[in-house]
N, C-alpha and C positions, 0 to 999 in steps of 0.2 A: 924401770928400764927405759931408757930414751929411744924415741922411732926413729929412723932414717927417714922417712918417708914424708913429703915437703906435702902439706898442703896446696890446695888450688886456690888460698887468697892469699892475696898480693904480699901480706905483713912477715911473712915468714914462719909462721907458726906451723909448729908441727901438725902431721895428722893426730888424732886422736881416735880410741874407739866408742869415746861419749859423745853423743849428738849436746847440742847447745837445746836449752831448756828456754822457753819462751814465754811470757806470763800477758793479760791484756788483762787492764784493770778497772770496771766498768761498772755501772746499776742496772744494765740490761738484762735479761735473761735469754741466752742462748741456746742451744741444743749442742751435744758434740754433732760433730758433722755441717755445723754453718759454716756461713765465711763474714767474715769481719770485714766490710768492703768500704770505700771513700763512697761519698755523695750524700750522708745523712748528716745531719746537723751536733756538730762536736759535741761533745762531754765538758767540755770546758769555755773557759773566754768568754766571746761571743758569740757563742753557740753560731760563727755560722756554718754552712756547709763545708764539710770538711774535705780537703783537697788531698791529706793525707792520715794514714792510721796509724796508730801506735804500738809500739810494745816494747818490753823488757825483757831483759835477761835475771836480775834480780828482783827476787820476792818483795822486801822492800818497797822499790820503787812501783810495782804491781799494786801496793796495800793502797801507795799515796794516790794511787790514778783511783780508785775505787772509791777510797775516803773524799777525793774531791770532783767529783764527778757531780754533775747537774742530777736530777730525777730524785723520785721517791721510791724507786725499785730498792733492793734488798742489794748491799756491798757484794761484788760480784768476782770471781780472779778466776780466768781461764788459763788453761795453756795453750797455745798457740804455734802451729808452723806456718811460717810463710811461706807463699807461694813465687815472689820474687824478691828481686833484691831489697836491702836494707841497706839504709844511710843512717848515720849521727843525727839524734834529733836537735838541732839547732840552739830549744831552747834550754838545753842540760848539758850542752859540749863546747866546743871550744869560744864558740859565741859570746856569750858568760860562764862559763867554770872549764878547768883546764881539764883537757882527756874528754873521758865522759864517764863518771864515775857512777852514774846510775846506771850504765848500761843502756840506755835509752834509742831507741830507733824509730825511725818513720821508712813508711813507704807508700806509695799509689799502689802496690797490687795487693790483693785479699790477703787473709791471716785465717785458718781452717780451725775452729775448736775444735783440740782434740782431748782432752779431757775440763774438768772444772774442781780449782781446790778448794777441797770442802772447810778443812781444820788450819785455819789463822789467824794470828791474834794481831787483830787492827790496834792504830797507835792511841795512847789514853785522847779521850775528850778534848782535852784542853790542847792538848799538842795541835790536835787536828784543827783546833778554833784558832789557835794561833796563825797556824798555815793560812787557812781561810781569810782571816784577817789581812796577813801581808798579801795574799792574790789579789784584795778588794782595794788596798792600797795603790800598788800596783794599778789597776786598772782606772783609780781618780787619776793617777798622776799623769795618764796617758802612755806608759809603758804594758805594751801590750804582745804578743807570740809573736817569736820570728817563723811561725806555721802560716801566719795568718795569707 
């Protein structure tokens, strides 16, 4: 059944009575009820102080933040609502790849666990090694986050 009823973001899309699911993909361990805030030293890069936080909409893209992620913590996927707006993360949208197909966003304001998923199957080994490898590539060549 199609709604009449316009959403309040700009694109057009209709209302809907599913909220948008939000994933953060991480080796930290959190509590539900934290908030996921800028000012600690990224997960990624060059680990340094992070100006903005992440998240997704796809499970996916949640596995890859987890699988690459700096630390010896335990692969971690929260769900997450945010607490302000979201933007296109730069380095997954139109910047380098068209759209933004990972679903990927950043923001300056907190991100709240509100739960944590327990059952998923991260990608084989070798994929993951491969990824890692072109990130290390990547970062000889001096191509580096448009976060940064």
């Amino acid at each position: 059944m199609e709604s009449n009823i316009e959403s309040p973001k700009s694109n057009g899309q209709r209302a809907t009575p599913f909220a948008q699911t939000y994933f953060h993909g991480t080796r930290v361990d959190l509590k539900v009820g934290s908030l996921i805030e800028v000012g600690f030293n990224s997960n990624y890069g060059q680990r340094k102080n992070a100006k903005y936080i992440f998240l997704t909409a796809t499970l996916d893209a949640a596995i890859w933040g987890a699988e690459l992620a700096f630390g010896e913590g335990r692969e971690r996927i929260y769900v997450v609502e945010p607490t302000g707006p979201l933007e296109d993360d730069p380095d997954l949208t139109d910047k380098k790849f068209p759209g933004n197909p990972t679903k990927s966003y950043r923001s300056t304001h907190p991100f709240k666990v509100v739960a944590e998923v327990i059952n998923w199957q991260g990608h084989p080994i070798e994929q993951v090694q491969v990824m890692k490898d072109h990130l290390k590539h990547l970062n000889e060549q001096g191509i580096t986050s448009l976060n940064d």
